[in-house]
N, C-alpha and C positions, 0 to 999 in steps of 0.2 A: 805812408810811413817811411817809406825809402827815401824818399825827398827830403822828408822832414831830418832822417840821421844824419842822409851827407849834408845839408848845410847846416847842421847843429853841431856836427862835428868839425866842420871849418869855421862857425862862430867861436867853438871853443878855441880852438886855435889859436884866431887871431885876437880874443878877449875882448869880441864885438856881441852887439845883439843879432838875434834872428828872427827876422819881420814874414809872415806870411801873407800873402797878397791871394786871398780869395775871391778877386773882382773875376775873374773869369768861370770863377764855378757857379756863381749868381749869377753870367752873366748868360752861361747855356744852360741852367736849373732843368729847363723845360725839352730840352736834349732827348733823344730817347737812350744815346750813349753816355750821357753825362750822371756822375754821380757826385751826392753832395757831401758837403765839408763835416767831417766824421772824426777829426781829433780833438774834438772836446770831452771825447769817452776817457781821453789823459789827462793826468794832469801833469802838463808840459808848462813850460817857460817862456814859449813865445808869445810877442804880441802879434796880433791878426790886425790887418788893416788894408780896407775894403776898397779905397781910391787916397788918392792926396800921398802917392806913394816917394819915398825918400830914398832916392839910388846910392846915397851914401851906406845903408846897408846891406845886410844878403838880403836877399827875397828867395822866393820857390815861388815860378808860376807853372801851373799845370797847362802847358802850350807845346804836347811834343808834335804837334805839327808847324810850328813857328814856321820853320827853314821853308816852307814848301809852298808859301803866298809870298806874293809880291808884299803885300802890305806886312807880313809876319819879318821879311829880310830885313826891309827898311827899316821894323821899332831893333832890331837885332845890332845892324850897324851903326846906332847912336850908343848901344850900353854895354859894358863889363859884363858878359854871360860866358856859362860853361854850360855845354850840355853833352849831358850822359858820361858816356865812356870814352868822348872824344878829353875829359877832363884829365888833366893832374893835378890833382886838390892842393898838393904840396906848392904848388908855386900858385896860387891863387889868393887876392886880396881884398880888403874889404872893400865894399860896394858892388861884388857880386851877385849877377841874377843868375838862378839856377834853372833850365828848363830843362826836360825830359821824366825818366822813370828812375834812374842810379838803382838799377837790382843788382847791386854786387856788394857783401858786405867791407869789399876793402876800403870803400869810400869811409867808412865809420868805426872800422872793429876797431883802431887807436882806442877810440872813447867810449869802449863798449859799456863798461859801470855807469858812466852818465849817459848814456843816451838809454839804457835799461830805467834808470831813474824818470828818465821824462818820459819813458812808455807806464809807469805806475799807473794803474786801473781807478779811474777818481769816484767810482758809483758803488757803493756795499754789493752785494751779490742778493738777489732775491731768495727766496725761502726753496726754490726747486733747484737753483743754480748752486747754495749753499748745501744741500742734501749731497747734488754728485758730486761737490766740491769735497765732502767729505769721505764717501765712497773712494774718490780718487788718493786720497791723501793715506785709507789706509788699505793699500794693495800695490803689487807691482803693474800702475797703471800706463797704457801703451793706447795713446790715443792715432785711432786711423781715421783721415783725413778724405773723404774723397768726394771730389767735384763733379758735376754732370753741368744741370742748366744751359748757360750762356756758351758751354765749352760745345754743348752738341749740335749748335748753329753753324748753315751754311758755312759761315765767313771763319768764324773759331775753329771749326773742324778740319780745318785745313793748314790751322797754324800751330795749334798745339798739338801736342803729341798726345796720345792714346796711353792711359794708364790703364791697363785693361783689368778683367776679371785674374786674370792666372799673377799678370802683376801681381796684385794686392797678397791672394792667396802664396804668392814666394815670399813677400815681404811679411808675412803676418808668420808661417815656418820661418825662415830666419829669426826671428823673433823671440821665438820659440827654442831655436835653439841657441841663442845666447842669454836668453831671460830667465829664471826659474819660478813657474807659475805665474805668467803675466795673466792681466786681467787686460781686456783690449774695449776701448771706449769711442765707437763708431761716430763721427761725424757729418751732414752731407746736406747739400741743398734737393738731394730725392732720398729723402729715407726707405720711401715704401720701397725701391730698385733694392736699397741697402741692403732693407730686413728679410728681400725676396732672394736675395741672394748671399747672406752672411750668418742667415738666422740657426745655420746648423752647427756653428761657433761656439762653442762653449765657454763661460766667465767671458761673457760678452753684455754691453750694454750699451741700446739704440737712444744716443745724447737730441730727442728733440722737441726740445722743449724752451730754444730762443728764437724769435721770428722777428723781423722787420728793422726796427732797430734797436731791440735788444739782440742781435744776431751775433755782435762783437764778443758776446760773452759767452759765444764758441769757442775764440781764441783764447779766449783767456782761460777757458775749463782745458782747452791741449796745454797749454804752456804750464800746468799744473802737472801733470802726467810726469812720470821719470821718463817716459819712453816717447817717442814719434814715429808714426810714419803718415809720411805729407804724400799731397800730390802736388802736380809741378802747378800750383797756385800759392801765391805771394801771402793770400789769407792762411793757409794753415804754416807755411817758409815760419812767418811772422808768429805762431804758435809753438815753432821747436825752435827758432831764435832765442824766445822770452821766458823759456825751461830753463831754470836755474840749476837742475841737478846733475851736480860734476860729473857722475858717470851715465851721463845719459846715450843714449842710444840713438839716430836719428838717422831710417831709412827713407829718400827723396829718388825718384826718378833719375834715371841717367842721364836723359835728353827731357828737357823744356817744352822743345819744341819740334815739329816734325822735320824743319828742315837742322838739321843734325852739326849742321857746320856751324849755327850759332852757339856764342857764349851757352855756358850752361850755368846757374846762378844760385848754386848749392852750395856752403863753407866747404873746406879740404877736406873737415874732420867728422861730415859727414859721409855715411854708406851710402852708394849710387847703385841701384839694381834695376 
């Protein structure tokens, strides 16, 4: 989704199209790292095209290792690319290839109303997704965000930062005391952890009831919520990003990630605790 804003926001720009080039997600499908092409859950405006690619416009390929093979430099010093934050979007032009992750909303907030429009949710909401849907709509609802899984591997556990247990419970009282009567709508890929540990919450409710790939429509039940609080993961970021309500409230982690000197990729006008 980050990929997708900054160069849909430098399409709008230049009053070019934006062409996504998925030959590389099909072409490690079988990866144990690799995960598959998932914005069709929008209804966005680009066209996807899988080989027979045309440098005359932007692309997005998912290759943030390019720089780091011989063979990755080589297709690098034939094309027009920007990658990441080494970019200035301002001075960039069409037939741009885009590699990296772009987690900073500066690359996009310009074109925040349209690029909210191409994140529009294109599937009705099922009959249990529609029930919390309503539950949320009528409460002061404060959806909490919290990630385990992939984060508590060897390799992860080393690079992201620790949202811990006392975390969650500061940002759930803060909450509290800027909210009147929040209602808080629990998120997570270990609910049981969750419910074992949040279950004494009161006007709380354990949201799990989307798996596999209907899972997207977790994000979309947060971005429903007036309130957020995320952890430092890009899935629920992209959940209080696509909150529409003007006085919303959005508590994010301070640090990302464990080593502390990196960017941290939370808007200004969120709360960092």
């Amino acid at each position: 989704m980050f990929q997708f804003a900054a160069a849909k926001a430098l399409a709008l720009k230049l009053g070019t199209e934006l062409v996504l080039d998925t030959s590389f997600i099909d072409q490690h499908s079988k990866k144990s790292w690799s995960r598959p092409y998932e914005l069709d859950i929008f209804d966005h405006s680009a066209t996807i095209r899988k080989k027979g690619i045309n440098l005359n416009k932007i692309l997005i390929f998912a290759l943030p290792r390019l720089r780091k093979s011989n063979a990755g430099r080589k297709i690098l010093s034939t094309l027009n690319y920007c990658i990441d934050i080494e970019c200035d979007i301002s001075q960039l032009k069409d037939g741009t290839t885009f590699f990296g992750y772009f987690t900073n909303e500066n690359f996009f907030k310009e074109y925040k109303n349209k690029i909210l429009s191409e994140f529009t949710f294109k599937y009705p909401m099922d009959d249990n997704c529609s029930r919390i849907s309503k539950l949320i709509k009528n409460c002061e609802a404060v959806s909490v965000h919290i990630r385990r899984g992939d984060y508590l591997n060897d390799t992860n556990s080393t690079i992201f930062a620790n949202c811990s247990l006392d975390w969650y419970y500061n940002a759930i009282q803060l909450i509290k005391e800027k909210v009147v009567s929040p209602v808080f709508f629990f998120f997570s890929d270990d609910m049981d952890w969750v419910k074992e540990n949040f279950s004494s919450h009161k006007d709380s409710y354990f949201v799990d009831i989307n798996k596999g790939s209907s899972s997207y429509n977790d994000m979309r039940l947060m971005s429903l919520c007036k309130h957020n609080i995320i952890a430092n993961s890009t899935f629920s970021w992209w959940g209080a990003w696509l909150n529409l309500h003007e006085k919303k409230i959005v508590i994010a982690p301070k640090y990302y990630y464990r080593d502390q000197t990196k960017q941290n990729i939370m808007p200004e006008d969120w709360v960092l605790l």
